[in-house]
Each structure stands twice: as structure tokens, then as C-alpha cells.
N, C-alpha and C positions, 0 to 999 in steps of 0.2 A: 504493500500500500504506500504509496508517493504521499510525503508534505503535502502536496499543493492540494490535498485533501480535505487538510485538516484547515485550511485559509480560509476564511469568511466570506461568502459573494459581495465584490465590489457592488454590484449593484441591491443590495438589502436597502429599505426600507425606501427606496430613489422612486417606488411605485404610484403615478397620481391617478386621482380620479382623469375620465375621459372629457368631463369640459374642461377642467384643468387645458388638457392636451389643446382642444380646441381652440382655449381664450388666448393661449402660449401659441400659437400655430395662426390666428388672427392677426398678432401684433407683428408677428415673425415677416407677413407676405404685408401688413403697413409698413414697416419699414423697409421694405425691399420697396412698394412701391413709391413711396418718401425718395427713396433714392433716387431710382428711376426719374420721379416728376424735377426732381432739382436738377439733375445732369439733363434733362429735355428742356429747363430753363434756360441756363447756362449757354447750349448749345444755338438756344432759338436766338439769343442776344450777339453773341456769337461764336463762331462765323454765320449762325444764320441759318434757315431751310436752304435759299437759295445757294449760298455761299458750298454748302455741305455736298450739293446735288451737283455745280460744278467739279466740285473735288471729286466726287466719287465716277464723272462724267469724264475726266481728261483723257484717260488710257485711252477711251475710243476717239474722243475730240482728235486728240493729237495722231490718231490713223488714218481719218477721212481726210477725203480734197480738199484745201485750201477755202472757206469760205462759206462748207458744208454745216450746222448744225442736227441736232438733237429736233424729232418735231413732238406735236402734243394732235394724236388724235379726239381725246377726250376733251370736252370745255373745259371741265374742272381739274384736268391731270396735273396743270401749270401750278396748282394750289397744294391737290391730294398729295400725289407723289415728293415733292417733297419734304411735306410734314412726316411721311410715313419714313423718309430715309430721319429724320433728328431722330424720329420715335427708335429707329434701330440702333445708329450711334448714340443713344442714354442707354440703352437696356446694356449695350456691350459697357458703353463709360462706367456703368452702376454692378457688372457683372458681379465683381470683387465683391461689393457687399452685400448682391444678393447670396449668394455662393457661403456668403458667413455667416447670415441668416438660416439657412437652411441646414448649415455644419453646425451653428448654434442651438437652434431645433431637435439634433437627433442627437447628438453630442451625450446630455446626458442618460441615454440609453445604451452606450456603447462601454465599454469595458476598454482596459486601459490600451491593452496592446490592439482594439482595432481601432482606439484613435489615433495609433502611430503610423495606422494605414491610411483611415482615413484622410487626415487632414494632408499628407505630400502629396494623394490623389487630387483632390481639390484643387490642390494651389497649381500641380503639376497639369492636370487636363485644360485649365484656365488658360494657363501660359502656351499649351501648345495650338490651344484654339485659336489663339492670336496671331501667334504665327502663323499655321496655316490661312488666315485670313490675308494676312500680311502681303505672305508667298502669293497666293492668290491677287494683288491688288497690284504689287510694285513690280512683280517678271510673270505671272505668267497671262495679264490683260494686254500688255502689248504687245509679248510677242504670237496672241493669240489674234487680236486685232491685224497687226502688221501683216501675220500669212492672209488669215481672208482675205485682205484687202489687194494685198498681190495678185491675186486671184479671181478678180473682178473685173468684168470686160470694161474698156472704158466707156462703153455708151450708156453704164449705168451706173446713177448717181447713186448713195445710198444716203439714206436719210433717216435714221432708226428713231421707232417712235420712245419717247420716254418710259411709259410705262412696262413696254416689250424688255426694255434695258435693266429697271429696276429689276424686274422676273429674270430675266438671266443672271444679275450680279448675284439676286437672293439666292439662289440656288446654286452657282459657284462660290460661293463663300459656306454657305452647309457643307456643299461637298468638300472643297478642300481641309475647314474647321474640321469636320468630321473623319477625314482619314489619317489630320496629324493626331488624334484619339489613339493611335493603334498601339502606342505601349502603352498607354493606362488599361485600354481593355486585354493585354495579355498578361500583366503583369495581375490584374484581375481574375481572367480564366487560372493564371497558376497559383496566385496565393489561396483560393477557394477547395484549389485542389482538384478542379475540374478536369485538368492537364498537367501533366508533368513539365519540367524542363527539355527535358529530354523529348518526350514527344512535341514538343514547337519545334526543336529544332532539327527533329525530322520531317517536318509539314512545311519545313521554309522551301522547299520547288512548288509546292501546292502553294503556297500562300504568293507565289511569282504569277502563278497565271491564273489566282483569283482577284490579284489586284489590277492585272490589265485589263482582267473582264470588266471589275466596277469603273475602270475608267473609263470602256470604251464604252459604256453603258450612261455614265453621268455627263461627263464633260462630250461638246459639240465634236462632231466630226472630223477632228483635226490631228495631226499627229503631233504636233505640240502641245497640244494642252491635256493629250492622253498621257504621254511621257511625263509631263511636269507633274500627275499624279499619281502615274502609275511607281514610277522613281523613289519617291519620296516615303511611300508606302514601304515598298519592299526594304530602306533602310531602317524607317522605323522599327519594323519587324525586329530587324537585328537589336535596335536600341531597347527594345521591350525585354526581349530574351535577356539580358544584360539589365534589365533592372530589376526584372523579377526574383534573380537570383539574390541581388541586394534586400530586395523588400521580403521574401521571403525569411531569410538570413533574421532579420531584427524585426519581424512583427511581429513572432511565433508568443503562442499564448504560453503561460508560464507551464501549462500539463503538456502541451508538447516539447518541452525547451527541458523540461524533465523526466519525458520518459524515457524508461529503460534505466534510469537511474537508480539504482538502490533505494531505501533508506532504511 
């Protein structure tokens, strides 16, 4: 029979009623949304909706003919659209403190060693969200923009409507946000114990030509901007294998960290 037997449950007496939960879990999503509305303030003063929709508009700006604009099929698009881009740039500017709202929320349900998990996941998936946004905005919009546009006969002007644009950047920013995720979710499947170490990195040729498929599948028709996700994927992978051995190593709860041990 192991010590860690005889140890008293961290979590004894932490048990509350269920409105508790609920009144804790109200206050939890007003301050996230607090955040949110202040970074949407901030933002509206500046650089502004319109200021914001320029910025997010150049990569293509700076590909079209000389003289080309952005058009607005809808009346109202000139107004909607770019309220709806401040409303994305607060949520991302306020992400951090939703993110520690939510880690604040579950936090104290958790025992000691998954909040050594939890909280590097948190901070760590944030930051890689960013980047793949990042990657996404500063190399692979223009040189995505750049080929199409090479490839355009001259007799046809392009003139992309704004709202078409916002739906494209929305869902290139998930996708890319979403596949710089790939070491937080293996280092997940292996601390859970779903997968071994060792079986990731027998599935890393599998995991090459399931990440070309999600590329050719999310990203337009081009072979740069499949490369630019599919690339980046595949080395995640490797960076995942490689942290999950770390996070494994020092999350382990005190009855696995002793068993087999005497006492």
C-alpha cells in the first residue's frame, strides 16, 4: 500500500452548491464580456472600424492593378462589415483575459498537478493561435494574393466584394489559428494517455498526408497557401512529440510518480 494513500483529497470540503456554480460562472462570462466591450472601445476610437478594415484589406490592396479597390455589394456592408472586423480584433485583444476567466472558473476543481497542465496549455495554445494568425496575415496573404493575381488574364479587372473578403480572411485565420493547435492537442492525446509517445511517432508519415489533405481541403486552390499549411503542421507535429515528453515528465499525479514504489 503507497503513502499517497494515506494523503487527504486536495479537493475535500472545495464542494459548492450548483447556483453557487452558476452565480461564479455569470460573473466569470461579465467579465470576459467587460473585457471584450473595452478592447471594442478602444479599438473603435482607434485606429477605428474603418482604419482596422484597411489594415486587414492591404495584403490584397497591395496585389490588385494600380487604382483597383475593394467594392461593397450590400448598402449596408460599408457600415456592417467593418464593425464586425473591431468586434473580432476585441475578442482576440480581450482573448488573455477571457482565457483566465475560464482557467479561473475551473481552476478550483482541479487538483494540483492538472493545474501544472492546465495553465502552460492555456497560455501555450493562446500564443500559438496568434501566430498562426500572424503567419496567416504577414506571408502567406500575399504570397497567396501575388500567384492568383499572376494568373489573371489581363482583360479582367478584379474587384473583390468586401464582405466575400471578410468570409475568406474568417476562415483562413481558423484554419491557420487552428493547425498551429497541433502540439497542444498531442501533447493532450498523450498526457491523457490516449497515445503513447511512441505511437505519435510512428503515425508521423500518417500524420504527413493527413495534413496535406486538411490543407488541400481548407485553404483555396493554390499551391502556396496548401504548402504554407501543410509545412507548418507537419513540424508542429515534431514540436508536440517533444513537449509531451516534457509535460508528461512533470504533470504526473503524485500515485503515478509513486508507483511501484515501496513503502
Amino acid at each position: 500500500m503507497s503513502s499517497s494513500d494515506d494523503k487527504p483529497d486536495e479537493l475535500a470540503g472545495t464542494e459548492q452548491p450548483f447556483v453557487t456554480h452558476l452565480i461564479e460562472l455569470r460573473d466569470r462570462l461579465v467579465r470576459a464580456a467587460i473585457a471584450v466591450a473595452v478592447c471594442f472601445g478602444v479599438l473603435a476610437l482607434w485606429p477605428g472600424p474603418s482604419g482596422l478594415y484597411d489594415l486587414l484589406a492591404a495584403p490584397l490592396v497591395a496585389n490588385l492593378p494600380k487604382g483597383t479597390t475593394l467594392i461593397a455589394t450590400n448598402v449596408i456592408s460599408p457600415f456592417i462589415v467593418p464593425l464586425k472586423i473591431t468586434l473580432l480584433a476585441a475578442f482576440l485583444m480581450a482573448l488573455p483575459v477571457v482565457l483566465y476567466q475560464a482557467w479561473a472558473f475551473v481552476a478550483p476543481g482541479l487538483y494540483t498537478h492538472e493545474k501544472k497542465l492546465v495553465m502552460p496549455l492555456v497560455i501555450s495554445s493562446t500564443l500559438l493561435f496568434f501566430i498562426g494568425v500572424a503567419f496567416c496575415y504577414f506571408f502567406v496573404f500575399g504570397q497567396v494574393f501575388k500567384f492568383i493575381q499572376s494568373f489573371a488574364p489581363k482583360s479582367i479587372t478584379a474587384a473583390p466584394d468586401i464582405e466575400a473578403y471578410l468570409s475568406f480572411v474568417m476562415t483562413m485565420f481558423i484554419a491557420f489559428g487552428a493547425a498551429f493547435e497541433v502540439p497542444v492537442v498531442v501533447v493532450v492525446l498523450a498526457r491523457m494517455g490516449l497515445v503513447s509517445v511512441e505511437k505519435l511517432r510512428e503515425f508521423r508519415s500518417y500524420f504527413i498526408v493527413i495534413a496535406f489533405i486538411i490543407a488541400a481541403v481548407i485553404t483555396p486552390p493554390d499551391v502556396v497557401s496548401q504548402l504554407a499549411l501543410a509545412i507548418p503542421m507537419c513540424l508542429l507535429y515534431e514540436v508536440g512529440i517533444w513537449a509531451a515528453q516534457i509535460f508528461i515528465k512533470h504533470t504526473q499525479a503524485p500515485a503515478e510518480e509513486g508507483s511501484g514504489t515501496p513503502t
